[in-house]
BALOBA-1460 file (C-alpha; in Angstrom, 3 decimals):
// residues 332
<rec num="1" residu="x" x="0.000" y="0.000" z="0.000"/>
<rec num="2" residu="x" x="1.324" y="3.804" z="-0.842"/>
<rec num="3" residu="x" x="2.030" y="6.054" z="1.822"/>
<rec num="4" residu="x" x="-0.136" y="8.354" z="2.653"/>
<rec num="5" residu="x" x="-2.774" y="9.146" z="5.467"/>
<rec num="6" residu="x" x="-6.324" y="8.158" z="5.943"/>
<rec num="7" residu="x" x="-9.053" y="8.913" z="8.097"/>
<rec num="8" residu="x" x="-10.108" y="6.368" z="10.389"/>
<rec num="9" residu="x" x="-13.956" y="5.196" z="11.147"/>
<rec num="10" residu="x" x="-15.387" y="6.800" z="14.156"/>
<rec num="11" residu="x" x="-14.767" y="5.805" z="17.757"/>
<rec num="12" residu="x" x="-16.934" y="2.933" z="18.134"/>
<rec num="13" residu="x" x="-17.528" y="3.682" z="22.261"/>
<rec num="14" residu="x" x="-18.714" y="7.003" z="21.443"/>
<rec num="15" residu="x" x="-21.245" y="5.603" z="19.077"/>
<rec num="16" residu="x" x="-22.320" y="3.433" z="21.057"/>
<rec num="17" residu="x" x="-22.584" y="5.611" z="24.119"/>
<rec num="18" residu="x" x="-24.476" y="8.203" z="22.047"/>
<rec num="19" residu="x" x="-27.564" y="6.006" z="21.792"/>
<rec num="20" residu="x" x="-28.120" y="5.697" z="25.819"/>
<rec num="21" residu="x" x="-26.863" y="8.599" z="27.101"/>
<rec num="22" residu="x" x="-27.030" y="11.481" z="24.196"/>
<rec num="23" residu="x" x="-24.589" y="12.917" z="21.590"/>
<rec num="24" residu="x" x="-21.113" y="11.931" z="22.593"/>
<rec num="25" residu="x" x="-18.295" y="13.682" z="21.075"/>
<rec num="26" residu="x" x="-15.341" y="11.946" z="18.914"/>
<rec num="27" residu="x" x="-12.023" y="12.206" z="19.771"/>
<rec num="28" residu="x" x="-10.497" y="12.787" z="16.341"/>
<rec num="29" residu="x" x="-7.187" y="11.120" z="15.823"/>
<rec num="30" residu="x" x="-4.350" y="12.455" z="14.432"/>
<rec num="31" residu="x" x="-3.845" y="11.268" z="11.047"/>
<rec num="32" residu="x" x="-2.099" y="7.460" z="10.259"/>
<rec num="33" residu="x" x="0.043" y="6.822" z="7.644"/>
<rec num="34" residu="x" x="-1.810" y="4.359" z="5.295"/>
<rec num="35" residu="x" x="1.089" y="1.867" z="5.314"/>
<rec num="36" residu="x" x="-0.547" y="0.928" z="8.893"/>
<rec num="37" residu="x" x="-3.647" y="-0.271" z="7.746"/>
<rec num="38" residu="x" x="-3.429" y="-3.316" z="5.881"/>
<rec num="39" residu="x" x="-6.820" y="-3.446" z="4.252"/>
<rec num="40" residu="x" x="-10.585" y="-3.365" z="5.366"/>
<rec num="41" residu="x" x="-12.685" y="-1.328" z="8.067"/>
<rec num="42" residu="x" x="-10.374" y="0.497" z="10.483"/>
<rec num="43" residu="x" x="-11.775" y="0.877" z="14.020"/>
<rec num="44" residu="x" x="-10.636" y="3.660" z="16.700"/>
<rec num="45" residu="x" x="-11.938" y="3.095" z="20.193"/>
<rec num="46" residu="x" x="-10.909" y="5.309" z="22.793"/>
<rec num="47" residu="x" x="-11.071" y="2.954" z="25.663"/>
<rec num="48" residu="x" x="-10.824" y="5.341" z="29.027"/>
<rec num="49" residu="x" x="-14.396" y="6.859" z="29.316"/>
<rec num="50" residu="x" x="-15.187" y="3.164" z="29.342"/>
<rec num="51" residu="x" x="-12.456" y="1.423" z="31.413"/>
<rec num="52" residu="x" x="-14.538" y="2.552" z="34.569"/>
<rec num="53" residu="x" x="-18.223" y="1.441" z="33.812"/>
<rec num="54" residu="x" x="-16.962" y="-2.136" z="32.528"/>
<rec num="55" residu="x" x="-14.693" y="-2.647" z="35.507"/>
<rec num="56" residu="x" x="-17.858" y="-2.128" z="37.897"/>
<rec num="57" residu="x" x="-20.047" y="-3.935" z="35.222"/>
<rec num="58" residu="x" x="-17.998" y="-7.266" z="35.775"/>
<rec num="59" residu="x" x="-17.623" y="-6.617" z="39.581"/>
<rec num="60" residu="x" x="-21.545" y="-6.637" z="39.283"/>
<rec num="61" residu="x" x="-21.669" y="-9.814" z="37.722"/>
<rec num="62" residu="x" x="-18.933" y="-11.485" z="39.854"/>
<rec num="63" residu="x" x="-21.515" y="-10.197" z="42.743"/>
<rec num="64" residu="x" x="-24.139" y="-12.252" z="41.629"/>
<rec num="65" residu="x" x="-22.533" y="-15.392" z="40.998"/>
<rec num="66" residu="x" x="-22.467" y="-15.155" z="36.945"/>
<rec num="67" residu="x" x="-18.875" y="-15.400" z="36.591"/>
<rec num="68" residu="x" x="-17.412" y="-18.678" z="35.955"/>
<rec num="69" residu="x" x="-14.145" y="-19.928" z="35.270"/>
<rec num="70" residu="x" x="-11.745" y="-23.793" z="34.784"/>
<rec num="71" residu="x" x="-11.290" y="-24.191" z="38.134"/>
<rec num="72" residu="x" x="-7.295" y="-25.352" z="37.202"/>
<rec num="73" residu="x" x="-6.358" y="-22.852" z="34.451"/>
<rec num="74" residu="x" x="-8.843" y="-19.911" z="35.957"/>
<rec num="75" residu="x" x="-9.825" y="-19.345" z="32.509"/>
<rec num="76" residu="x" x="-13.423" y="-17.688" z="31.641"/>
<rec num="77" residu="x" x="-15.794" y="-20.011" z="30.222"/>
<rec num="78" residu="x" x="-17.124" y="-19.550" z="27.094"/>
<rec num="79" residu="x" x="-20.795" y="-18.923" z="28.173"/>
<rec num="80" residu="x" x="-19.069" y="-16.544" z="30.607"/>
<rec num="81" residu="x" x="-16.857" y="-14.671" z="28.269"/>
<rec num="82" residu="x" x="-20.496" y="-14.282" z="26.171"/>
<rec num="83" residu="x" x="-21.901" y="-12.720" z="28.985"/>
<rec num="84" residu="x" x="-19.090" y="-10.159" z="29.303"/>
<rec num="85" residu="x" x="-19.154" y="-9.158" z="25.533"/>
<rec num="86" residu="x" x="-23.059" y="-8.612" z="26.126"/>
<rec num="87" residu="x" x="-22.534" y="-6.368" z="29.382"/>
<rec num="88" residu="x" x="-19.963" y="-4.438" z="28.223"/>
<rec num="89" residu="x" x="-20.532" y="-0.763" z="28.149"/>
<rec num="90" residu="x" x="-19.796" y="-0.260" z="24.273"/>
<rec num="91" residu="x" x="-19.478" y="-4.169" z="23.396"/>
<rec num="92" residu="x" x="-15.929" y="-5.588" z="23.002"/>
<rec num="93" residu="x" x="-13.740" y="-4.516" z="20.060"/>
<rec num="94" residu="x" x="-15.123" y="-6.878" z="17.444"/>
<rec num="95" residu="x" x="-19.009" y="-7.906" z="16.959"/>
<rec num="96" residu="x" x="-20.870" y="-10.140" z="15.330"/>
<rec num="97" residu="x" x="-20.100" y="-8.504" z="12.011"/>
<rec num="98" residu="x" x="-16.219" y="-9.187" z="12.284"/>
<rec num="99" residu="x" x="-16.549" y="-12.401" z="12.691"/>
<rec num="100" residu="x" x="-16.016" y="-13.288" z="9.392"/>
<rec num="101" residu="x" x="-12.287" y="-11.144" z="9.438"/>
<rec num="102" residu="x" x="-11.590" y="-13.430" z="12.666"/>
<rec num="103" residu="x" x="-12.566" y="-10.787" z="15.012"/>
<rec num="104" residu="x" x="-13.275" y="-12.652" z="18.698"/>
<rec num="105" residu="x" x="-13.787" y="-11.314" z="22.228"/>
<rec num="106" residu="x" x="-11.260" y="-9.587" z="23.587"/>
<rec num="107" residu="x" x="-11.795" y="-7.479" z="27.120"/>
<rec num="108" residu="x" x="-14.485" y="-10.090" z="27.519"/>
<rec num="109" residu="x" x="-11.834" y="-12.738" z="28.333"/>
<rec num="110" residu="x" x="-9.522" y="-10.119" z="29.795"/>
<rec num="111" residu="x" x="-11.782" y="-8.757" z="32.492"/>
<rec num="112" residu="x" x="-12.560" y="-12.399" z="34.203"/>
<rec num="113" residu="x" x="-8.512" y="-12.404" z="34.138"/>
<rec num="114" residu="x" x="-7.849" y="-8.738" z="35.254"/>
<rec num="115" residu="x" x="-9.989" y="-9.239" z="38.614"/>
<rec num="116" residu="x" x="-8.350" y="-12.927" z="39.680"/>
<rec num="117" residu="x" x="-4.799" y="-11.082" z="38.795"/>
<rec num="118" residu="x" x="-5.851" y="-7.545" z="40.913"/>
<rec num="119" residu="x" x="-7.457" y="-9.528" z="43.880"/>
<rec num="120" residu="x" x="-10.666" y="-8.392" z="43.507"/>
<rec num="121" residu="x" x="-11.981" y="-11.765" z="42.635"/>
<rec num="122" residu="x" x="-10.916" y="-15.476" z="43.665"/>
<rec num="123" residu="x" x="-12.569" y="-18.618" z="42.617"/>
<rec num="124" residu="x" x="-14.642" y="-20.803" z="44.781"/>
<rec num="125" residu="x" x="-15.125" y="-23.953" z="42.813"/>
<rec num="126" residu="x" x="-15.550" y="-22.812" z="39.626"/>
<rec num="127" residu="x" x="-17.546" y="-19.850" z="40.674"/>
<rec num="128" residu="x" x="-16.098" y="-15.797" z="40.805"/>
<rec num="129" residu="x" x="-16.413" y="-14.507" z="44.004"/>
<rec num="130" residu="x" x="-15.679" y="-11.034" z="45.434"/>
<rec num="131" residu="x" x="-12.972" y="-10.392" z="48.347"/>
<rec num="132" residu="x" x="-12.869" y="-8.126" z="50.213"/>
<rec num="133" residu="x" x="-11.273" y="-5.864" z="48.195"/>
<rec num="134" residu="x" x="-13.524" y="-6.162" z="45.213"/>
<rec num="135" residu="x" x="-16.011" y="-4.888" z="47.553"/>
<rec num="136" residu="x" x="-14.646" y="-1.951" z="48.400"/>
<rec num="137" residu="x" x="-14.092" y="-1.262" z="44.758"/>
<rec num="138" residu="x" x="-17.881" y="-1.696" z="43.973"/>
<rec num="139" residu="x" x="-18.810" y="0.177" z="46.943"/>
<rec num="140" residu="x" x="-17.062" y="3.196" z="46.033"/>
<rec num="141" residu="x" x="-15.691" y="2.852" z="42.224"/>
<rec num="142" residu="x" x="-13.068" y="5.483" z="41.467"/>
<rec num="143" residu="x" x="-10.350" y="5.880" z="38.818"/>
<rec num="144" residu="x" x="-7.617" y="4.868" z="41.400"/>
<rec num="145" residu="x" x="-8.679" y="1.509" z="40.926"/>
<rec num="146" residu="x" x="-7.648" y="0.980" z="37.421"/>
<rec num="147" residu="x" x="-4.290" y="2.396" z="38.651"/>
<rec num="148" residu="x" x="-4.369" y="-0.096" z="41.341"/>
<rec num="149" residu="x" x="-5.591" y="-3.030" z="39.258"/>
<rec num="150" residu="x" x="-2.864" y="-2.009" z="36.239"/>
<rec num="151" residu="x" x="-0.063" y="-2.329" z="39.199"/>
<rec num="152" residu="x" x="-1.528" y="-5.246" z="40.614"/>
<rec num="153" residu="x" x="-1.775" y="-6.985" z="37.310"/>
<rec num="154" residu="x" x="1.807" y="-6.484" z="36.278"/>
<rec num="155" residu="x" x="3.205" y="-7.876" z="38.856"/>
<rec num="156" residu="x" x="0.845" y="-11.244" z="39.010"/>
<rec num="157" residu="x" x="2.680" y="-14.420" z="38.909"/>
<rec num="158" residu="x" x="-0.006" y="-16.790" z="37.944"/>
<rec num="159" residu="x" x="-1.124" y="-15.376" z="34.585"/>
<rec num="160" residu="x" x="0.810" y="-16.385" z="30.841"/>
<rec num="161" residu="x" x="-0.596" y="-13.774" z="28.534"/>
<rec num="162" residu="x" x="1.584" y="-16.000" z="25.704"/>
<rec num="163" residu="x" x="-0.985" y="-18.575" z="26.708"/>
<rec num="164" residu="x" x="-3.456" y="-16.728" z="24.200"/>
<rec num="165" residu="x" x="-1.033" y="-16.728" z="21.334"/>
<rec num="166" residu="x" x="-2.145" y="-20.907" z="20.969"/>
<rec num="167" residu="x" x="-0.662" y="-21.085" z="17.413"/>
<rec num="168" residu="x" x="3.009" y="-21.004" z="19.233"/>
<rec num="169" residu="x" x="3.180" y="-24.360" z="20.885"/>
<rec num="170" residu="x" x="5.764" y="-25.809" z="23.382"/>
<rec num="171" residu="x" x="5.403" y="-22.957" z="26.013"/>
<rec num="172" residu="x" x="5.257" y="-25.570" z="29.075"/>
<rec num="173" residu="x" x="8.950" y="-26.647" z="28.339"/>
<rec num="174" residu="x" x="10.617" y="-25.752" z="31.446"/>
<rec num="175" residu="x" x="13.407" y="-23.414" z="31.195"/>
<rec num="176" residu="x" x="12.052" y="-22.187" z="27.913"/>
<rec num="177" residu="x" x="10.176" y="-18.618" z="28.933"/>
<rec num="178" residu="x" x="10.792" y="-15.527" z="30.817"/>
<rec num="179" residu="x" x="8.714" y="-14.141" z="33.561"/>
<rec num="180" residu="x" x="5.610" y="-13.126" z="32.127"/>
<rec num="181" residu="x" x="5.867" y="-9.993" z="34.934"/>
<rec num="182" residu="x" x="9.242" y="-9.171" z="33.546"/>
<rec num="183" residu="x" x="7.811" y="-8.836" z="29.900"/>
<rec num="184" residu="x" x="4.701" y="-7.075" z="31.518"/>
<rec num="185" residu="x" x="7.075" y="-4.197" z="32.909"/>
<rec num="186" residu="x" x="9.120" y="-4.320" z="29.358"/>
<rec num="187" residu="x" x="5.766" y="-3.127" z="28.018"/>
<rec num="188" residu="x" x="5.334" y="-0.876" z="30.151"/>
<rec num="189" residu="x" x="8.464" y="1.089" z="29.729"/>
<rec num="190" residu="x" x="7.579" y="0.954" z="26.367"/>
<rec num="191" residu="x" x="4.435" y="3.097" z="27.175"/>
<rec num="192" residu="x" x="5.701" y="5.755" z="29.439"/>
<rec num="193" residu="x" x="8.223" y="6.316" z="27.154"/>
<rec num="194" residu="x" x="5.783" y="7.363" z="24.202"/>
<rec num="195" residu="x" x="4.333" y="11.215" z="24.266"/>
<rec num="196" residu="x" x="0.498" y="11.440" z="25.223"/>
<rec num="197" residu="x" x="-2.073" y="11.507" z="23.066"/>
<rec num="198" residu="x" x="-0.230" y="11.058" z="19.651"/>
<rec num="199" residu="x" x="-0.713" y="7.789" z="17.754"/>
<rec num="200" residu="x" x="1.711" y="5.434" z="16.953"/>
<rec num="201" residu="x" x="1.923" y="3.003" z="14.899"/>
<rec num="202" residu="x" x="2.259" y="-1.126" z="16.250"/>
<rec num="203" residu="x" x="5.598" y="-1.951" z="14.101"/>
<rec num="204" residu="x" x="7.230" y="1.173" z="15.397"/>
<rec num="205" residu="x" x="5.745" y="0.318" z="18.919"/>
<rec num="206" residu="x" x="7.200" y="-3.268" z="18.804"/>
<rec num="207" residu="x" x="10.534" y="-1.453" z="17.573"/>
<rec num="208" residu="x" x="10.587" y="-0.268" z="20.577"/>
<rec num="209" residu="x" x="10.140" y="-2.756" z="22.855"/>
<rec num="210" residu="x" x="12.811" y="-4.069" z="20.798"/>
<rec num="211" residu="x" x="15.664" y="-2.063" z="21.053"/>
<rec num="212" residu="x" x="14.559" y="-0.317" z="24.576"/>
<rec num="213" residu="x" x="17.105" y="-0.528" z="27.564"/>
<rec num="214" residu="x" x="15.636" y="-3.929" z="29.287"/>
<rec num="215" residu="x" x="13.971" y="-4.898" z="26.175"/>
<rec num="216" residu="x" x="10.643" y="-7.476" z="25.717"/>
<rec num="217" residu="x" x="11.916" y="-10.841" z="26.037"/>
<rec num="218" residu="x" x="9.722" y="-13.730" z="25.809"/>
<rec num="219" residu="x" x="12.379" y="-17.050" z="24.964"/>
<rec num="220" residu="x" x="15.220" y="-17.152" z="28.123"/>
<rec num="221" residu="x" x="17.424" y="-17.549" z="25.224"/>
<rec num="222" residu="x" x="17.933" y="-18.207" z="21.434"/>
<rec num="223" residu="x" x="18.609" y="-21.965" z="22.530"/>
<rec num="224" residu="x" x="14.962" y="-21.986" z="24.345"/>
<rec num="225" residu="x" x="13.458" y="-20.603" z="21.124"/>
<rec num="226" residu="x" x="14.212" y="-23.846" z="19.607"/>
<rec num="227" residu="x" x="11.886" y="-25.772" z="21.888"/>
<rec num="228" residu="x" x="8.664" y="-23.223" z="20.701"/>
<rec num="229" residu="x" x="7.109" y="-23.911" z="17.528"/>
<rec num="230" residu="x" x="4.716" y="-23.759" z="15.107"/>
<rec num="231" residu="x" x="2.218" y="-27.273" z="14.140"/>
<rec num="232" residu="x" x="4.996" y="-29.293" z="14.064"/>
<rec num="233" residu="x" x="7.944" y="-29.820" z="16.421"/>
<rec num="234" residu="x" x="10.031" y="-30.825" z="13.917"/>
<rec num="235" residu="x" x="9.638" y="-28.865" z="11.443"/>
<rec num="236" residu="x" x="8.252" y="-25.479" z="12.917"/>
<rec num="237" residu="x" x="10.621" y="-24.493" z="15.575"/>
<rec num="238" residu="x" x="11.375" y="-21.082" z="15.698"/>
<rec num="239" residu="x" x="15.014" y="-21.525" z="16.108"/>
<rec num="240" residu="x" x="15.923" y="-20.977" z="12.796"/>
<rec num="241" residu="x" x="14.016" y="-18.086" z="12.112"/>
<rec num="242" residu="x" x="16.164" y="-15.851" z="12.762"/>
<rec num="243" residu="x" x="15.320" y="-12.136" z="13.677"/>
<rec num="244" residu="x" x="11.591" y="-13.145" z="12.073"/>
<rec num="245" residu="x" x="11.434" y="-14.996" z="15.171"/>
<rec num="246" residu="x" x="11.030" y="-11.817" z="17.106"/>
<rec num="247" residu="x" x="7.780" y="-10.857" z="15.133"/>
<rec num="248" residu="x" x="6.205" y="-14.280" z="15.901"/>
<rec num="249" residu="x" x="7.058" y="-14.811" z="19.550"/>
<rec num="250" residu="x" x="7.640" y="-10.818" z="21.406"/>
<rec num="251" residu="x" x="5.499" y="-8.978" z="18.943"/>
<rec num="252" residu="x" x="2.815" y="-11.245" z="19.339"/>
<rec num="253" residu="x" x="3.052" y="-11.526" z="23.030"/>
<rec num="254" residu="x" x="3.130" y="-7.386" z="23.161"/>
<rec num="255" residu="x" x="0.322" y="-7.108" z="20.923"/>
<rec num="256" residu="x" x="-2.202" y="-9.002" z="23.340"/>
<rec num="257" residu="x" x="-0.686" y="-6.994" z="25.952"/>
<rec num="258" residu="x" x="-1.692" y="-3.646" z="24.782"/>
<rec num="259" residu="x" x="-4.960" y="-5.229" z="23.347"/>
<rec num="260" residu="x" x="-6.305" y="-7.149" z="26.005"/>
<rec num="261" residu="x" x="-5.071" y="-5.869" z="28.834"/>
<rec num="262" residu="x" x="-3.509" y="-1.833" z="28.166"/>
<rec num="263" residu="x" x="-6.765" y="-1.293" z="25.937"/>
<rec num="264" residu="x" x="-9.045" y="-2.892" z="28.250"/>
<rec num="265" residu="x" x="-8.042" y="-0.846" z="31.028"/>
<rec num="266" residu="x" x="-8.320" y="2.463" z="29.516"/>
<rec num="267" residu="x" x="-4.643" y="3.075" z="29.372"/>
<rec num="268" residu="x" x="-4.636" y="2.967" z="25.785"/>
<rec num="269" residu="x" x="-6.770" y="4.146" z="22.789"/>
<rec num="270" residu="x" x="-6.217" y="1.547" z="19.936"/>
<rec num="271" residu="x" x="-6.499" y="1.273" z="16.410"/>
<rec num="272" residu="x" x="-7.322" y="-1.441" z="14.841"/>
<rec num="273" residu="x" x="-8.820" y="-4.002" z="11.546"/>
<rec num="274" residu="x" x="-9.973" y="-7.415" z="11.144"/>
<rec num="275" residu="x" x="-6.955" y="-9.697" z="12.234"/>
<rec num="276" residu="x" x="-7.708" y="-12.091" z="9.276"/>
<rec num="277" residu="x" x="-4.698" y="-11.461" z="6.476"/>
<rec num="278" residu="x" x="-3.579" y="-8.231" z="8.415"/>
<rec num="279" residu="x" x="-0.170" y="-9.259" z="8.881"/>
<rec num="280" residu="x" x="2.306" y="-11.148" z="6.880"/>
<rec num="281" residu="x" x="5.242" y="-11.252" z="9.108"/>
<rec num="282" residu="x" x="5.043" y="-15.451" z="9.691"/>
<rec num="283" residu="x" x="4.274" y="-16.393" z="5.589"/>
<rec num="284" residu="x" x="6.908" y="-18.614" z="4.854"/>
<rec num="285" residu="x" x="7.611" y="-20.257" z="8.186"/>
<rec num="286" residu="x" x="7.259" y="-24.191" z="8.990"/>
<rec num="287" residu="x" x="3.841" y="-24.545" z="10.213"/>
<rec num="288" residu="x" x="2.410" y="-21.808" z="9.215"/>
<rec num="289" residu="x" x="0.214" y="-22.811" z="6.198"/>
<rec num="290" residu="x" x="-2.583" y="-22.539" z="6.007"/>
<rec num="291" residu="x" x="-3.023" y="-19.931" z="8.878"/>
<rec num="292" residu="x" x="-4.527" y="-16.969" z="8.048"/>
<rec num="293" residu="x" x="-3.164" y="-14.824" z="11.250"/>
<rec num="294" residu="x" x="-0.905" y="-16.121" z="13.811"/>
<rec num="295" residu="x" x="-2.934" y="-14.326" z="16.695"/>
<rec num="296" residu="x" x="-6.419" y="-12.298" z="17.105"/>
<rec num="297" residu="x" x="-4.705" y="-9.240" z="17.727"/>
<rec num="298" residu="x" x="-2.967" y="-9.286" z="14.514"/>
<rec num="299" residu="x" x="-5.172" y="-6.572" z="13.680"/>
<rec num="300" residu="x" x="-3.935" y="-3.989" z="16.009"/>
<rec num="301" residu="x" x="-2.383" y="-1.180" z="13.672"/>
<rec num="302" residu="x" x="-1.670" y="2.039" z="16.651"/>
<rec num="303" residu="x" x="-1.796" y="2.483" z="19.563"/>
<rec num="304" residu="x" x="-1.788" y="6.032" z="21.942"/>
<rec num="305" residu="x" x="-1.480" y="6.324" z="25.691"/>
<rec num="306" residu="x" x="-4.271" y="8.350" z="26.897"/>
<rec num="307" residu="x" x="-5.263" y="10.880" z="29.750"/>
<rec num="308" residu="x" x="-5.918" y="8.061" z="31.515"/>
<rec num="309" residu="x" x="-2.829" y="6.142" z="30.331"/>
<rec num="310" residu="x" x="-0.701" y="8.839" z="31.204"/>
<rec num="311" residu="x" x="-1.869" y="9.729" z="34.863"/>
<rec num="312" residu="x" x="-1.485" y="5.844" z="35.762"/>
<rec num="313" residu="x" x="1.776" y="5.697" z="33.966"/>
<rec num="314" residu="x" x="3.263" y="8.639" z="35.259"/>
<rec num="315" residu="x" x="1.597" y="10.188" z="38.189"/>
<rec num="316" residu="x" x="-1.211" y="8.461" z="39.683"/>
<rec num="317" residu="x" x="-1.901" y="10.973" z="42.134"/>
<rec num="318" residu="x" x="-3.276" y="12.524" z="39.192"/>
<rec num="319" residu="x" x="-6.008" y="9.904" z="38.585"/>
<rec num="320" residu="x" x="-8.904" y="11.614" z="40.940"/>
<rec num="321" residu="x" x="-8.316" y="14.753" z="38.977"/>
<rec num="322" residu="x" x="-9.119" y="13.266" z="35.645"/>
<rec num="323" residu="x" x="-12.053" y="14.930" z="34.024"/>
<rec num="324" residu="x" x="-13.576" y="11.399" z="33.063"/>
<rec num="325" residu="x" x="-17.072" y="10.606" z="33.444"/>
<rec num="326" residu="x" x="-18.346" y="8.371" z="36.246"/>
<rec num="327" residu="x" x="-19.271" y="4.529" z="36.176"/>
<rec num="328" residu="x" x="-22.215" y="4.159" z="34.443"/>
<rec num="329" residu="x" x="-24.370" y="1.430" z="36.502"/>
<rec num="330" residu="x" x="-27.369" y="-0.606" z="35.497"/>
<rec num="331" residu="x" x="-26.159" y="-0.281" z="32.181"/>
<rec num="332" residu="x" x="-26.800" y="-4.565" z="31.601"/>
């Protein structure tokens, strides 16, 4: 695709906000080079108005007893992870409609996640249920508990984000992974490094995270790479891949990062297509035909740290000061 810029399609939280609560006003993006949009419908969704109202939304539900997870891998259920997508405030990033581009839930798996990592939810059986803390946060929901939640979650030792990327295989190897909370703070240096409320693009993100002092690391080393692979163990290791193996194993693991997690709790605004044929990076690697994305957040094309973003980044003293609207309850 030429360079050039494009205009984007409008935030899809506003839109949907508008309908319930009256005329909500876009946040107009700065404009993207073209060269990040690989083809079809290009969403923005500017996630902090939101990140609020959803958090209390699934707090609600965990209250009642709706939210249920595998009791051994603390994963949401499927029926669960539907009744998420449905309570969400503007819906999750894809619909209905994108499923044919691959588009699945998102924050609706992430929030389940986000309260077992912050300790505002444990499981009884296979059953949600809020401690103490969640309490508090549902009694009196402010903006200091994303902060707290974001801090919380990066340093939680019992969650794999990689786990999501399930078209790399051999991730239970012992010795063959970093800390997930080591790659979790490698992404967020990333973030406070980049300036407020500009866009950038995901390559020049991942660039980044590349070359950054204490950069993302997901293999211990390039020997460990050799035990992750793709189909076949044989064939598809990743060893051999060379610097493309950085794409496949980092990238991917930073873009469900900033999708699923960042995005989800309002820290950034994201950009994004259908991940079906939106990246290209893995053509030509063992294992990989037939696939027609690696990952569902291979359509991720920017990203930008927000007001919300940057007060939990940088100073969250800041975050009771934020001009952000209030949870919106009852919304279900």
């Amino acid at each position: 695709m030429a360079e050039g810029t494009i205009g984007v399609i409008g935030d899809r939280a506003a839109s949907a906000n508008s309908a319930a609560s009256g005329p909500a006003p876009l946040r107009a993006p700065a404009p993207l080079r073209a060269s990040a949009f690989p083809g079809g419908p290009v969403h923005v969704r500017c996630t902090a108005p939101d990140a609020l109202s959803n958090l209390v939304t699934v707090l609600e539900l965990a209250a009642e007893g709706q939210l249920r997870c595998a009791a051994a891998a603390r994963r949401p259920l499927a029926s669960t992870v539907r009744l998420v997508e449905d309570a969400l405030v503007a819906g999750d990033y894809y619909d209905a409609a994108d499923r044919d581009e691959g588009g699945e839930p998102i924050a609706a798996y992430a929030w389940p996640m986000l309260l077992q990592a912050g300790g505002l939810a444990r499981l009884a059986g296979t059953t949600l249920e809020l401690t103490p803390r969640g309490e508090a946060v549902l009694a009196g929901p402010a903006y200091q508990a994303l902060g707290a939640l974001w801090d919380r979650w990066l340093t939680c030792v019992s969650l794999d984000e990689l786990a999501r990327i399930e078209a790399i295989r051999g991730q239970h190897k012992a010795a063959t992974l970093t800390v997930p909370a080591a790659r979790r703070a490698a992404v967020a240096d990333g973030l406070a490094a980049l300036r407020p409320g500009a866009w950038l693009e995901a390559d020049a993100l991942l660039a980044l995270f590349r070359t950054q002092p204490g950069p993302l690391l997901v293999a211990r080393s390039p020997l460990a790479r050799w035990g992750l692979y793709l189909a076949d163990p044989r064939r598809g290791s990743l060893g051999p891949a060379g610097a493309a193996a950085w794409n496949i194993l980092e990238g991917r693991y930073a873009l469900c990062v900033l999708f699923e997690y960042a995005a989800t709790l309002g820290v950034v605004d994201v950009a994004y297509t259908g991940p079906r044929g939106a990246r290209d990076d893995y053509r030509g690697l063992r294992g990989a035909d037939g696939l027609d994305r690696l990952s569902r957040y291979d359509g991720l094309a920017a990203v930008r740290v927000n007001e919300l973003g940057a007060a939990i980044l940088h100073d969250p003293g800041a975050l009771s000061a934020l001009g952000l609207p209030g949870p919106r309850r009852g919304s279900r």
